[in-house]
N, C-alpha and C positions, 0 to 999 in steps of 0.2 A: 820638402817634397810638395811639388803640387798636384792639387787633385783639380783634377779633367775638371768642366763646365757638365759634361754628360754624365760621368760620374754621380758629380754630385745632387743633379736632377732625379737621376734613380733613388738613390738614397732618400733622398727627400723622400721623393713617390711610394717606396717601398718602405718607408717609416707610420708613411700616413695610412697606407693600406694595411700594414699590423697596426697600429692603433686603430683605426674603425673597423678591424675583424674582432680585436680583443673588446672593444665598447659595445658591439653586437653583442658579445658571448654573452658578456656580462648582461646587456640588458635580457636577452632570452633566458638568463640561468635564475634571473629576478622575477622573471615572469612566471618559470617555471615551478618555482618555489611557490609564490603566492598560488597559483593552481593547485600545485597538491597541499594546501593548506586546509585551502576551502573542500578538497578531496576529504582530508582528513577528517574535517571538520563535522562534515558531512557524515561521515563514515562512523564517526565517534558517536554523531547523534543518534542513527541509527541503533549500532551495539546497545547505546542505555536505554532505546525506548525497547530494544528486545529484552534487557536486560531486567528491566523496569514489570515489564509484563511477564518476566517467570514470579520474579519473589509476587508480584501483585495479585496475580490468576489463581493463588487462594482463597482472595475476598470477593471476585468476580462468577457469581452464580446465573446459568443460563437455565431460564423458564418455560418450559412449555415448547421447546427445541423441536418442531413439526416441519415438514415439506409438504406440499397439495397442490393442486390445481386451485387458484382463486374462483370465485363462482359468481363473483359481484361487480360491480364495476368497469371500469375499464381495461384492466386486466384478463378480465372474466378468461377461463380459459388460457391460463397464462402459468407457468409452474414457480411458485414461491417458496423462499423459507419464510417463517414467521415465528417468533420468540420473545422473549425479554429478557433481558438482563439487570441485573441487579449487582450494586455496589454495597459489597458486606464490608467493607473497609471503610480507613478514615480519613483518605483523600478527599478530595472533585477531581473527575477525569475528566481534561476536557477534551482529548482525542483518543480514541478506542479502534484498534482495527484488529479483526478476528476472520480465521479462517471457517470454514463449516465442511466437513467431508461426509459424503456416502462412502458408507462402509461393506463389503460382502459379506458374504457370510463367516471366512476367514478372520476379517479385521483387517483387508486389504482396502488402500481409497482406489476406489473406484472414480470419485469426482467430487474436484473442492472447488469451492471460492470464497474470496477473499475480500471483504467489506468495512468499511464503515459505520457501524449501526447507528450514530450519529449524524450521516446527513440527511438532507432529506429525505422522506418515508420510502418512496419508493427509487429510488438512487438519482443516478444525471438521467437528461434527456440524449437524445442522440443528437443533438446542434449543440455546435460551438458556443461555449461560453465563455465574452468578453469582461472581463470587469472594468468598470464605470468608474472613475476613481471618486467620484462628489457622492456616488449612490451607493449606500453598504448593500452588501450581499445579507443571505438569511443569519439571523444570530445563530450563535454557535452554541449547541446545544451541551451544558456542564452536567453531568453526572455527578447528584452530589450524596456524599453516604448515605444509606439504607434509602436510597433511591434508586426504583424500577424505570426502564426504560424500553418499550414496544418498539418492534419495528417488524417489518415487510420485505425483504429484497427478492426482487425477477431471478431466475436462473436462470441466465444468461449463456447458450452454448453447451445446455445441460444436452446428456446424453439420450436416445431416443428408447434405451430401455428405462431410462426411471424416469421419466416422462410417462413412456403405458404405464408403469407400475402405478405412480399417482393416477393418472384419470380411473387405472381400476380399480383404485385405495384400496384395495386388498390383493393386489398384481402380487407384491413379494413375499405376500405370505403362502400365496399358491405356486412360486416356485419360479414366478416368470421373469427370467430378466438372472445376472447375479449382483443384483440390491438387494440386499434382506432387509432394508427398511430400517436400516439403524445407520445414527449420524451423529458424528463428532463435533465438539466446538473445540478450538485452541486459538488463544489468546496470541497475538503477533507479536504486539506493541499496545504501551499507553505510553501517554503523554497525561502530564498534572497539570 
């Protein structure tokens, strides 16, 4: 039997074109793979630092847990929390992130956010930051047992009634706004 010249050109043609569909798959299905690895990866780290921060949020004591109007500085006129924490455990934490909620009178959040108390005092700026790769950034600040650590954060987007209620520091206790002046902390995440 012979087979045709054109025949055999297709076959050809159509052999090479399933093989470079099937070496695509494959490289896409390697690629794919590797992606949700680092997905996973990711994903994993996350769960243990949540996971990390229930068993840990025993030893982690918040101080002095206040919102106000600042009155000094730069700020001045600016709505903050202001606290400290304290590590009653036997770790060093070197990355801490906690949320803070206004509460109603219910125990509904009315308005949370969620920080760092480790970076710097008063959070980022509003410009882009590039990092230098010759010039370290600020040290990174370790939480080590039965050590306190102060910090300041802006409330950023906070709402316009607990804003009056702070400038008239006695706003929620006279009824105005529904902030009743009490605030939660819950722990998100640590990292050791």
């Amino acid at each position: 039997m012979i087979i045709k010249q054109k025949s055999l050109i297709v076959a050809l043609i159509s052999s090479l074109v399933i093989s470079l569909v099937l070496i695509l798959t494959l490289i896409s299905y390697l690629a794919y793979i590797e992606i949700k690895g680092e997905e996973f990866k990711r994903a994993y780290q996350e769960d243990l630092q949540k996971i990390n921060a229930r068993i840990y949020s025993r030893y982690i004591e918040a101080i002095k847990l206040s919102a106000g109007i600042d009155e000094t500085g730069a700020l001045r006129g600016k709505p903050v929390i202001d606290a400290q924490i304290k590590n009653n455990g036997y770790r060093d934490i070197t990355g801490l992130l906690i949320k803070v909620k206004f509460l109603d009178r219910d125990g509904a959040v009315i308005y949370e956010v969620a920080f760092h108390p480790q970076e710097p005092a008063l959070g980022t700026s509003g410009l882009t930051q590039v990092p230098i790769p010759y010039l370290s950034g600020p040290p990174k600040i370790i939480l080590r047992p039965n050590e306190t650590l102060a910090f300041k954060r802006i409330l950023v987007n906070c709402p316009k009634e607990i804003v009056v209620a702070l400038q008239e520091k006695s706003g929620f206790a006279k009824g105005i706004g529904r902030w009743a002046g009490k605030l939660a902390l819950e722990l998100m995440s640590v990292d050791f």
